[in-house]
Backbone bond lengths (Angstrom), bond angles and torsions (degrees), N, CA, C in turn:
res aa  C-N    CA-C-N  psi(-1)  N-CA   C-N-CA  omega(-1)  CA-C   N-CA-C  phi
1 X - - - 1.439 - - 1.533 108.80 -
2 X 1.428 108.16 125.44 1.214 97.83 174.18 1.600 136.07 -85.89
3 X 1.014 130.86 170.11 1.421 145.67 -146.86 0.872 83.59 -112.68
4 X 2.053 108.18 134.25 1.551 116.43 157.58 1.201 140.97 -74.02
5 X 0.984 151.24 113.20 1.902 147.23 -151.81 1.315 94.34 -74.05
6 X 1.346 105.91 124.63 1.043 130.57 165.37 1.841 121.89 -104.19
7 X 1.228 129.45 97.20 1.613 103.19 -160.05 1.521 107.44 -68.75
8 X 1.418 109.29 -179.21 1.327 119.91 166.19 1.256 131.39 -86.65
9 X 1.115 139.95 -167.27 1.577 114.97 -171.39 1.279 85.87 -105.43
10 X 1.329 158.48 -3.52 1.486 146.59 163.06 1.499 115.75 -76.49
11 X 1.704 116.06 -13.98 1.058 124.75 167.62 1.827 117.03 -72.62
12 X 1.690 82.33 -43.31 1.685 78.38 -176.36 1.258 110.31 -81.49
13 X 1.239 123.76 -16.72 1.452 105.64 162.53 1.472 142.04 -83.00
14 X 1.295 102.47 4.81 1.531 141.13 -173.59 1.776 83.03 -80.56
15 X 1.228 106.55 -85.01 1.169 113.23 152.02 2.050 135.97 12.73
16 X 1.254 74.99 -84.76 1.230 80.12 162.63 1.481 154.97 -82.43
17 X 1.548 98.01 -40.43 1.515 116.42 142.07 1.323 123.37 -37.18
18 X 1.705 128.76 -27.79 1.536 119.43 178.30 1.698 100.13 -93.90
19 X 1.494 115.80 -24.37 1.473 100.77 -176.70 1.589 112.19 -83.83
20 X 1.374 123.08 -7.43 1.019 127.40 146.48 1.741 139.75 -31.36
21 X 1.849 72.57 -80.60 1.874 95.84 167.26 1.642 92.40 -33.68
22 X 1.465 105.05 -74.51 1.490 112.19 -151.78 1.752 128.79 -51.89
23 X 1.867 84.37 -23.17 1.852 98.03 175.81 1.620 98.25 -65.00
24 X 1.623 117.92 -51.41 1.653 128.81 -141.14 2.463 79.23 -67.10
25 X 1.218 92.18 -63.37 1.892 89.99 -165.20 1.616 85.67 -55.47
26 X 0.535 160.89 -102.68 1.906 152.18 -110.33 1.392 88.50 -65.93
27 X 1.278 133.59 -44.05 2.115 117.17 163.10 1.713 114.07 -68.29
28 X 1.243 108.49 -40.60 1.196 105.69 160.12 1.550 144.62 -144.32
29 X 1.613 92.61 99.90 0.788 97.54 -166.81 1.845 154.23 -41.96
30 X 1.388 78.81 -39.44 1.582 123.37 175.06 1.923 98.64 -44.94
31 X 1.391 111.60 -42.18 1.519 114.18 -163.59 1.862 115.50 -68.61
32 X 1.668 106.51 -3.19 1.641 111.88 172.00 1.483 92.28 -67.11
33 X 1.546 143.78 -16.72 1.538 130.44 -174.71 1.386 97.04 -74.14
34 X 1.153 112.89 -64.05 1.943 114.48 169.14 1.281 123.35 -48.34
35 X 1.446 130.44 -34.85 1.458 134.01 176.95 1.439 112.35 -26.33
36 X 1.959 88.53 -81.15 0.947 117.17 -153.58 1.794 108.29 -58.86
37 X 1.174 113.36 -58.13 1.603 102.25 -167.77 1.883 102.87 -69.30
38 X 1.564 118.31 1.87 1.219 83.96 176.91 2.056 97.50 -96.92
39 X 1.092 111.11 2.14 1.344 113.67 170.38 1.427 117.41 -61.05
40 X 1.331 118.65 -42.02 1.456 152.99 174.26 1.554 105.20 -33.43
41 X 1.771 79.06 -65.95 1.839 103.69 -158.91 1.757 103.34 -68.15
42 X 1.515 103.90 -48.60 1.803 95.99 -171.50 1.861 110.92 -98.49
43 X 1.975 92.78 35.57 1.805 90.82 163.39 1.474 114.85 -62.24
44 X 1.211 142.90 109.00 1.706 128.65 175.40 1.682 97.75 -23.00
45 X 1.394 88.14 171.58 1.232 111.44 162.95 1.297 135.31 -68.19
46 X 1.275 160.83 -161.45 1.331 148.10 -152.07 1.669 86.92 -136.94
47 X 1.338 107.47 -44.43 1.797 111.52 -179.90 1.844 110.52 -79.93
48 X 1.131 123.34 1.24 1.469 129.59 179.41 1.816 99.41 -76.07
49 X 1.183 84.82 164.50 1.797 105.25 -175.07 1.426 102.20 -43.14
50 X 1.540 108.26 140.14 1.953 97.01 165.23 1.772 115.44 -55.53
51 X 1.587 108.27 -43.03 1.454 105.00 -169.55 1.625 109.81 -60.57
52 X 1.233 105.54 -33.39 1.296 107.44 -179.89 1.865 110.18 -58.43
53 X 1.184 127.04 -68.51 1.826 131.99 148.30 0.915 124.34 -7.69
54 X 1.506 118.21 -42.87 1.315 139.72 -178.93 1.585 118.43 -71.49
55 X 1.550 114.10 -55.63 1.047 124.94 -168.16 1.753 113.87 -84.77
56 X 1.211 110.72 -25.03 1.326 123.94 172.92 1.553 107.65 -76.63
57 X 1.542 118.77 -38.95 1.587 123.63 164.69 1.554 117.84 -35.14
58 X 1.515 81.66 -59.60 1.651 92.93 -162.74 1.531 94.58 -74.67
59 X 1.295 154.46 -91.04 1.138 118.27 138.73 1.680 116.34 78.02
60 X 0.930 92.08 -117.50 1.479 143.72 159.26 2.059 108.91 -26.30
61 X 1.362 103.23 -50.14 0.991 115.61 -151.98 1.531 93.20 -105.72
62 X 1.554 114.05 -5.02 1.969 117.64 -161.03 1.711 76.17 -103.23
63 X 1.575 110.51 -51.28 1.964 99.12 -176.96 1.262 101.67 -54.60
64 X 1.474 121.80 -55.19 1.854 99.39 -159.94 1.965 108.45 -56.74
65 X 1.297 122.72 -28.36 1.116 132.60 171.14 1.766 119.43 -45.60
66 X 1.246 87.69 -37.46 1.877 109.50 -170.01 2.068 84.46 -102.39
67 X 0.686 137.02 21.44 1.441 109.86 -171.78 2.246 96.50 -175.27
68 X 1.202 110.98 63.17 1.485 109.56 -166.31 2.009 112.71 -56.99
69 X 1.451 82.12 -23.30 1.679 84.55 179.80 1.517 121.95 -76.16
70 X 1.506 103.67 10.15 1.480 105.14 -177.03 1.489 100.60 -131.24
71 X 1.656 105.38 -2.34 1.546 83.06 171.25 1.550 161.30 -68.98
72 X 1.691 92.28 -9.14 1.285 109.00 169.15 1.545 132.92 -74.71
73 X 1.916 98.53 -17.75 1.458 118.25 -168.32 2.013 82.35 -81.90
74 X 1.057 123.70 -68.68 1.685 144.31 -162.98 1.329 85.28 -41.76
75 X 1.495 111.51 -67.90 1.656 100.32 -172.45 1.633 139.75 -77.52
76 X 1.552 99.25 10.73 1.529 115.84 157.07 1.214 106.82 -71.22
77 X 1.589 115.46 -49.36 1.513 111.40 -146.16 1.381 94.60 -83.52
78 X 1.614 121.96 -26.26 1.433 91.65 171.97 1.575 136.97 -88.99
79 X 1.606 93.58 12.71 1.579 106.44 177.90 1.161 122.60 -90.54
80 X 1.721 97.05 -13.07 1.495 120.53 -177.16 1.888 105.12 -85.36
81 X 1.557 112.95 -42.56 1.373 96.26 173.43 1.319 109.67 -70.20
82 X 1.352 127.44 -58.87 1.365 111.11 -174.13 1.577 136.69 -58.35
83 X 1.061 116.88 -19.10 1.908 132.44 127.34 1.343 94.06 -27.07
84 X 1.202 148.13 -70.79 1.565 142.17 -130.81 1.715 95.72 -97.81
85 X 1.592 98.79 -27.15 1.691 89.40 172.76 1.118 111.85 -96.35
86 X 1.256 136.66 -29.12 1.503 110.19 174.01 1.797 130.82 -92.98
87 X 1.306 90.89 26.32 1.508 110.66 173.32 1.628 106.92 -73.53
88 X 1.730 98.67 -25.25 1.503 100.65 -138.92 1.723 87.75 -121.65
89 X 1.096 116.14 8.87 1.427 130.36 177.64 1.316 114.63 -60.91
90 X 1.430 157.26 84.91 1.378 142.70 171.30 1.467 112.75 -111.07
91 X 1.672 89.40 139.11 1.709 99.51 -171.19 1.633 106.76 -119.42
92 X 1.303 123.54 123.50 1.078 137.31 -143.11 1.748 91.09 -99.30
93 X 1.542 107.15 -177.65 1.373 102.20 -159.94 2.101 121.59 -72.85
94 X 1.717 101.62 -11.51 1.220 105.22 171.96 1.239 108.13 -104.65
95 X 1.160 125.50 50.37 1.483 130.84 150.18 1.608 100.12 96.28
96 X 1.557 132.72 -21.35 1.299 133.52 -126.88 2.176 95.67 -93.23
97 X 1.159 111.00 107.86 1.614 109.82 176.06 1.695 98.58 -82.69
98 X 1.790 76.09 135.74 1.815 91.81 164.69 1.388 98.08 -148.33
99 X 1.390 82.32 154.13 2.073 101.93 -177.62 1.697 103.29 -91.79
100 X 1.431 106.88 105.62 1.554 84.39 -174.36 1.842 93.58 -102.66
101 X 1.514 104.59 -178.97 1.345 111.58 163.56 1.654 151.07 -95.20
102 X 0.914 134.84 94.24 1.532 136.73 -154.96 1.553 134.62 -31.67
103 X 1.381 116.29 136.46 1.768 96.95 -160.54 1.969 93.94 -56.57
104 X 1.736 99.18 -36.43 1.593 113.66 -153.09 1.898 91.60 -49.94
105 X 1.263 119.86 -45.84 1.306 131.67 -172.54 1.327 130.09 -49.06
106 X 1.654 88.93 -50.96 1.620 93.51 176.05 1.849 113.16 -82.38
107 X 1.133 118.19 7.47 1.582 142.56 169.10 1.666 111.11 -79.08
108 X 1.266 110.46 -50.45 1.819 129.42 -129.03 1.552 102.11 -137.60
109 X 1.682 110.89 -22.79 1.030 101.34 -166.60 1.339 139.85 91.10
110 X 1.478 146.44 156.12 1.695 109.99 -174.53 1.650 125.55 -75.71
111 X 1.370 126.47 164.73 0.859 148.24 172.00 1.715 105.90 -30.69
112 X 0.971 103.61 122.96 1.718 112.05 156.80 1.562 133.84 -132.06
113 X 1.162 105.06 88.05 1.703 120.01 179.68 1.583 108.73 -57.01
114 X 1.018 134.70 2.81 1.642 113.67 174.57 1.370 102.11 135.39
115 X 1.476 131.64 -60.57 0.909 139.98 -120.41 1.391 101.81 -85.21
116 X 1.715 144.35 123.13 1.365 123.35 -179.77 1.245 112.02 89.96
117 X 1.319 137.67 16.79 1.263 150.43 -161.89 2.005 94.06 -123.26
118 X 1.508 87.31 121.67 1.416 109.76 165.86 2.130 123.80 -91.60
119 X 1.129 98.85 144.73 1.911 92.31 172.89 1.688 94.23 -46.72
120 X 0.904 127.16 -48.41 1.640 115.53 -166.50 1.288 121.19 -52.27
121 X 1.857 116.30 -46.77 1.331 114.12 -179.07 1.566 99.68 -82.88
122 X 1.562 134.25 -12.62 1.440 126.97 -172.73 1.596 97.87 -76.73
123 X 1.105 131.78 -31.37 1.377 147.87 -175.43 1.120 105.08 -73.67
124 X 1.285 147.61 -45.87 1.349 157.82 157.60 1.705 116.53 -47.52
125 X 1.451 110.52 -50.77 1.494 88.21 169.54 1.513 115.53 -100.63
């Protein structure tokens, strides 16, 4: 017999935080220009915990659900980090994958493919 789901309280606030988002754009609309690159900016890192990747994904993937006019932008950017992780994927001779980190990175900082990028920071480099 199955068990009733009960969420967790990080669920319900998961939860709530997107019906939020979704109340603030339907008054204003205008604020999907701001959304998105700050979605961009606070993606974790590529070397951060998987659960952490995970939970920000899904995330990610519950707004474009709540918000269809942004789903194509949401689901670049997360095709764009995970592009950035399996670039960086190396599997050594017993099969074993690890994500290591880039000399260019720890120089430069992480990787940025496009995504979330304003004329200001394109102007800058």
């Amino acid at each position: 017999q199955m068990q009733p789901h009960h969420p967790t309280v990080a669920q319900g606030l998961e939860v709530r935080l997107l019906n939020l988002i979704q109340s603030i754009l339907a008054l204003v609309p205008t604020g999907t220009q701001e959304l998105c690159p700050f979605l961009a900016e606070y993606f974790p890192h590529r070397l951060k915990d998987g659960r952490c990747l995970v939970a920000y994904t899904r995330s990610l993937i519950g707004l474009s659900e709540r918000l269809p006019r942004l789903s194509a932008t949401i689901l670049e950017l997360i095709v764009d980090r995970c592009l950035e992780i399996d670039v960086e994927i190396k599997v050594d001779d017993r099969g074993t994958a690890k994500l290591e980190q880039t000399q260019d990175e720890d120089e430069y900082g992480p990787l940025k493919l496009g995504f979330g990028t304003n004329k200001s920071n394109d102007a800058a480099s």
